[in-house]
C-alpha positions as CSV (number, residue, x, y, z in Angstrom):
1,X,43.5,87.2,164.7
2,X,42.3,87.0,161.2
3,X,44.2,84.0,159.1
4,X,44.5,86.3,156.5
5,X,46.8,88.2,157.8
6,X,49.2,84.8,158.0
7,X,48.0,84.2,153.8
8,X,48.5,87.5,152.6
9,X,51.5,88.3,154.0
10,X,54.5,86.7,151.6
11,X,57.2,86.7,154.4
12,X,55.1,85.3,157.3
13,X,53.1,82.7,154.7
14,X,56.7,81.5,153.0
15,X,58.3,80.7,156.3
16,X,55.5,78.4,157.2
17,X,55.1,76.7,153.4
18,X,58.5,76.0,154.0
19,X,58.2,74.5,157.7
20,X,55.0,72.6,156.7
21,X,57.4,71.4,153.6
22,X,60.3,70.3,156.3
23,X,57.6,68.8,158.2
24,X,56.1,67.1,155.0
25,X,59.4,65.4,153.8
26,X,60.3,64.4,157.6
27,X,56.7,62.6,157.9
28,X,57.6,61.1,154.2
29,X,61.7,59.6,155.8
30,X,59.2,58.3,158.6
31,X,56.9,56.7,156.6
32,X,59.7,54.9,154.1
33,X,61.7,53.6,157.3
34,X,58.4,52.1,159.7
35,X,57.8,48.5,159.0
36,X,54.9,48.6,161.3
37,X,51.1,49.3,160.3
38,X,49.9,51.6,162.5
39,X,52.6,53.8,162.6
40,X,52.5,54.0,158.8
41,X,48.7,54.7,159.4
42,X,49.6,57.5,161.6
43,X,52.3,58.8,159.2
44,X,50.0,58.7,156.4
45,X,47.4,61.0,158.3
46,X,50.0,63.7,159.3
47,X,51.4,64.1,155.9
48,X,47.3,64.6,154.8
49,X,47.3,67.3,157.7
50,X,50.2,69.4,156.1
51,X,49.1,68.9,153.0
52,X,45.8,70.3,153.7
53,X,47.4,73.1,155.5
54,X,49.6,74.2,152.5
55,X,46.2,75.1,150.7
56,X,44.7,77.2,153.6
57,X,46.0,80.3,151.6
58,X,43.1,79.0,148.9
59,X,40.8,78.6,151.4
60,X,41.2,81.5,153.5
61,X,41.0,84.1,150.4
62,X,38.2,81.8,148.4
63,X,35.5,82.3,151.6
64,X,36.1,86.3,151.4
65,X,35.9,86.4,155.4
């Protein structure tokens, strides 16, 4: 399955923006409430994750595959 058929289409790619988004804030309640290191570490690098998912659209139609 070609990604661009997730990025192109509005419905599909608005439903997961907004579950990365639900993901993103939950990561960012996480974060604020963890008084230990490492699991801020950890928080840190899944909010990066989503983030970097939310511009596969860019990626995916820059590349031309």
């Amino acid at each position: 399955m070609s990604l661009k058929l997730l990025v192109n289409n509005p419905e599909a790619w608005n439903a997961f923006e907004a579950e990365l988004e639900e993901r993103i804030q939950a990561s960012y309640k996480q974060f604020a409430q963890s008084d230990e290191q490492h699991v801020m570490y950890r928080v840190q690098g899944q909010i990066y994750a989503l983030q970097a998912l939310k511009q596969l659209r860019l990626k995916v139609n820059a590349n031309g595959s």
